[in-house]
N, C-alpha and C positions, 0 to 999 in steps of 0.2 A: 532809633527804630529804622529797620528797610523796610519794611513792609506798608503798604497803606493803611491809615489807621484803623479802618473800616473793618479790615481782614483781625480784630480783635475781638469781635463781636458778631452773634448770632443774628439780633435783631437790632433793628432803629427803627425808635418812636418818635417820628417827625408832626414836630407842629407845623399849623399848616399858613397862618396869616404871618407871612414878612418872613418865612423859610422856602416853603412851596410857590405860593403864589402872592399878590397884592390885588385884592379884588379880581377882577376876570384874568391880569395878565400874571404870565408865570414869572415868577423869581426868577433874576439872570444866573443861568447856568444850574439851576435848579432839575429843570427834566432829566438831561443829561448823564449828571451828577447819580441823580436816585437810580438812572437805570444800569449806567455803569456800577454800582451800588450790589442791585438787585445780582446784576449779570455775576457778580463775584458770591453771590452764594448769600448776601444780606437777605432776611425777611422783613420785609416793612412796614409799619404799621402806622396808621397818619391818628393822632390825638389830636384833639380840638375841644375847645373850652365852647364852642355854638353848637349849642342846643336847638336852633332855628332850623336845621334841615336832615334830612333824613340819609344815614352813612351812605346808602347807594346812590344819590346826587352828588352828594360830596366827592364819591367814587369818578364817578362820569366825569364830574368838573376836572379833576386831575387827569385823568384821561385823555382830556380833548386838550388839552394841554402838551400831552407828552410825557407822563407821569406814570407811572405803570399801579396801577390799583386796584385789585379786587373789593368789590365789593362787602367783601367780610373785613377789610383793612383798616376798616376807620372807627375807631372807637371814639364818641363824644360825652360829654358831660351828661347829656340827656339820657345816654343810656344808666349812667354811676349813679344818677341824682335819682332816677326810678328805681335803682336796686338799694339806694341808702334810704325811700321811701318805705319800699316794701319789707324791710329789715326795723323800722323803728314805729310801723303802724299795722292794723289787724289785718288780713286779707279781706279784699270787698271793702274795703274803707272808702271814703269819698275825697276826692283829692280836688282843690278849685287850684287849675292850672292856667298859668299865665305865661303862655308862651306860644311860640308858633305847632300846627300840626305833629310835626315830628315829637313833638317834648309830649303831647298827649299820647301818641299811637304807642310811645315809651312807656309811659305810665298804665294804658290800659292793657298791654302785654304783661304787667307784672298781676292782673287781677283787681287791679285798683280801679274806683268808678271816678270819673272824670265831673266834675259838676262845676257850675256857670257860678255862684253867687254864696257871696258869706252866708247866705241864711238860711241855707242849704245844710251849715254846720259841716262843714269841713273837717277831716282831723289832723287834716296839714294841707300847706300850701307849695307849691312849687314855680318858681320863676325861672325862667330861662330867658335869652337873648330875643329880644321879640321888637323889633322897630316899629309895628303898627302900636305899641303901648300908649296908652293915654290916662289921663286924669282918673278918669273912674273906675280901670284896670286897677291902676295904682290904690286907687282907694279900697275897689271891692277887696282887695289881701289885706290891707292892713285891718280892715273890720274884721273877718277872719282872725287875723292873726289878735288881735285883741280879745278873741273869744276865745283863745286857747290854743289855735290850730297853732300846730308844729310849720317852723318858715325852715324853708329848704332853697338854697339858688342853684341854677346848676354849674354857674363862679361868679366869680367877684369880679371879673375884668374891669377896670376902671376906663377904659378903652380899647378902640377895635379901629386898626389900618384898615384906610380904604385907600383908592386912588388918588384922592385928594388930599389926602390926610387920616389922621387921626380922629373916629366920630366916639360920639357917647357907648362906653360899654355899657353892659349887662351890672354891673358893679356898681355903677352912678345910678342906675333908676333904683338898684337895690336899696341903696343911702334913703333916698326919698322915704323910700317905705321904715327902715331903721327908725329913721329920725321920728317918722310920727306914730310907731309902737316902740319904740325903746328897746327893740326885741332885733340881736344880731343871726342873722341867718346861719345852718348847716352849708357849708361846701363843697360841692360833691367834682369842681374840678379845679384844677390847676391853680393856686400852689401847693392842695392837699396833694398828700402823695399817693392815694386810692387809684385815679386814675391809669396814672402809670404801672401802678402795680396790676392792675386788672387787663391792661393794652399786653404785659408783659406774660401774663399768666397764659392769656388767648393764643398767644406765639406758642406756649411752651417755653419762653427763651430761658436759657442758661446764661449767659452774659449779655444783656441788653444794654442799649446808650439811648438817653434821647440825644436832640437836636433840638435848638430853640433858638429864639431872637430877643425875648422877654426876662429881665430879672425876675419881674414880681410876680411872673404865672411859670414858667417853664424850665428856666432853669433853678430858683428856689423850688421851684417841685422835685423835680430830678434831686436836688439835695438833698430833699427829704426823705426822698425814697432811697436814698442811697446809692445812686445810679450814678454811673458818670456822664457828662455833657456837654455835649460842643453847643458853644455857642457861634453863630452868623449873625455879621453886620450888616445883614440887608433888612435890616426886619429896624425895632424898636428902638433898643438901647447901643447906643453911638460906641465907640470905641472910650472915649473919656467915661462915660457911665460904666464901663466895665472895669477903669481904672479905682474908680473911688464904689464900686462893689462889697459890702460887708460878705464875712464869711457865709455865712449862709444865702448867699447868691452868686457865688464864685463859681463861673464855669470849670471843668478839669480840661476841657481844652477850650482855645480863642483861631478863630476862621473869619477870613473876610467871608468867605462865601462855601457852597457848599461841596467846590472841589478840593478844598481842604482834605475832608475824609476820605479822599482816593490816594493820597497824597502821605509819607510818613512823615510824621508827629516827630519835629525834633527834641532832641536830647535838653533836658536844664536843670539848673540848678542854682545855687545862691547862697545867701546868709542874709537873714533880714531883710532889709534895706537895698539890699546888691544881688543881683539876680543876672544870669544869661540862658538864654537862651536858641542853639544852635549857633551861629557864627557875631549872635548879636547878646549884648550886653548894657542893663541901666543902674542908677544907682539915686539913690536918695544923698543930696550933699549934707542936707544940716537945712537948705533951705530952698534946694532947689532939686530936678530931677537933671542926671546926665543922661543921656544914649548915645553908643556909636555902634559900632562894627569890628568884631576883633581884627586887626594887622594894619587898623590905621594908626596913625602917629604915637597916641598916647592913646588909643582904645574907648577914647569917652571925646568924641569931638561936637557933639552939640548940646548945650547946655538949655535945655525948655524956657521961655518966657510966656509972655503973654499974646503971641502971635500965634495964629494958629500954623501948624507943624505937619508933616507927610513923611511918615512912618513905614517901611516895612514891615511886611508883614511878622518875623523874627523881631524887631526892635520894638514893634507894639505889645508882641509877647512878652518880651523882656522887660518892659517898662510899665504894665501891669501887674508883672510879678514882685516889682521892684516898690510898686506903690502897694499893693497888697501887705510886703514885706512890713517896711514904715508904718503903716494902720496897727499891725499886728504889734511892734514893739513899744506905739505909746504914741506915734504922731498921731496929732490928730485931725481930723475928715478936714478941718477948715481949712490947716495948713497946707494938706496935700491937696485939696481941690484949689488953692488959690494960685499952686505951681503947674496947675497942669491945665494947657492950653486945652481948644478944639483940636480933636486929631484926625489927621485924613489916614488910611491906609492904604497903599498900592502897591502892586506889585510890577511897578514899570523900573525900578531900579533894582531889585533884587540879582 
């Protein structure tokens, strides 16, 4: 491919935690990237699994970033989880909601009555990401939900980057509530493929891609929907996790960062096990992975151990294809994860 890979596609549905931004600062090379993006004729649409704030904040926040976003650009959970409400309950139904503002104004936009308390009789419940939750939140759904009402999340995230790290998602208080009704929630975002399809629909788009940093929410979504998806390592899942990646979480493309997509997508190919891509080449030995560089000595000059390794960006493509390969003809996860170090990716050697 000459062309940027970007210039393949209508729209990009960009997730926004560990793509766009990490808490208040922006993802490095992230603004840039989207607006160089935009400038080439991309429609962009930012998907988000937080239900907690309302699309034109979210809008703003990228904004003041450097991030170009209208306000119509942001489709969230809270809005899918209020339309997968009003699709499976009567209109004027009474909904006890647990989550912040935005997840209500959602729900009462679709005709649904908002109410405080199981005994209220609910006809479903809905949770969304909401950090002020407490015990008796927790417990008023599960009463509810014992009495019938329909449990709705607006995802499952089992975690949410912030600055410091990694805090409690939306997914983990959902457990809580699981565990004491026995009763597994509807999911109205990301890894369901609804969302995307609905971000997709709103574009209009004829050829969409997302963009994500997440196996277990964004890019297993984009699989599901059928989408293709770069994934960036500035976000969640490390370069080794995309290594030992089952199909069904398998990015169609791998980027350190998000000027990849300005950038062409080089050529590859393989057999199983032995894969290259662009001027770089890996292979599965029987027990160990190679990588080198086509036009060095013998084409395969570093052999993986247990040291962690600094990879180009080509050779980490290559050498996840190469471990994908191996998965696929029968090795198994233990084997390949026990040959494959921590991997750095850089582009200071390329």
């Amino acid at each position: 491919m000459t062309q940027a890979l970007v210039s393949q596609f209508d729209v990009g549905l960009f997730d926004l935690d560990g793509v766009c931004y990490l808490g208040q600062e922006p993802v490095v090379h992230a603004p840039e990237s989207i607006s160089a993006a935009v400038g080439m004729g991309l429609k962009q649409a930012y998907v988000t699994n937080n239900a907690s704030r309302h699309p034109a904040v979210v809008a703003a926040q990228l904004e003041a970033i450097g991030i170009p976003a209208p306000a119509d650009s942001v489709v969230n959970s809270a809005q899918v989880g209020s339309q997968m409400l009003a699709e499976h309950v009567e209109p004027g139904s009474k909904i006890l909601v647990l989550g912040a503002q935005a997840l209500r104004d959602e729900v009462t936009a679709r005709g649904l009555v908002v109410v405080e308390s199981a005994d209220d009789h609910p006809a479903a419940v809905i949770q969304g990401f909401y950090p002020e939750a407490n015990w008796a939140d927790l417990s008023e759904a599960a009463l509810a939900i014992r009495a019938g009402a329909l449990y709705v999340c607006t995802n499952l995230d089992k975690t949410i980057p912030r600055e410091r790290g990694l805090m409690v998602g939306n997914g983990s208080l959902a457990r809580a509530i699981s565990n004491s009704t026995g009763v597994e929630p509807l999911s109205a975002g990301k890894p369901e493929p609804e969302i995307f399809q609905i971000a997709a629909k709103m574009l209009e788009a004829r050829s969409p891609f997302a963009i994500g940093d997440n196996l277990d929410t964004d890019i297993q979504g984009a699989v599901s929907a059928g989408m293709p998806v770069l994934h960036v390592l500035t976000g969640l899942a490390s370069a080794r996790d995309i290594c030992l990646a089952p199909a069904h979480q398998r990015p169609t493309y791998l980027a350190d960062d998000l000027r990849a997509m300005l950038e062409p997508y080089p050529d590859s190919g393989g057999d199983g096990p032995q894969a290259w891509v662009g001027e770089a080449h890996a292979r599965w030995t029987g027990s160990a992975f190679e990588v080198g560089t086509i036009g060095d000595d013998d084409g395969l000059v570093r052999r993986l151990g247990a040291d962690p390794v600094e990879l180009n960006l080509n050779q980490y493509r290559s050498l996840a294809l190469s471990a994908w390969g191996a998965a696929d003809s029968g090795v198994s996860v233990s084997e390949i994860s026990a040959a494959l170090p921590e991997i750095t990716v850089s582009r200071d050697h390329e």
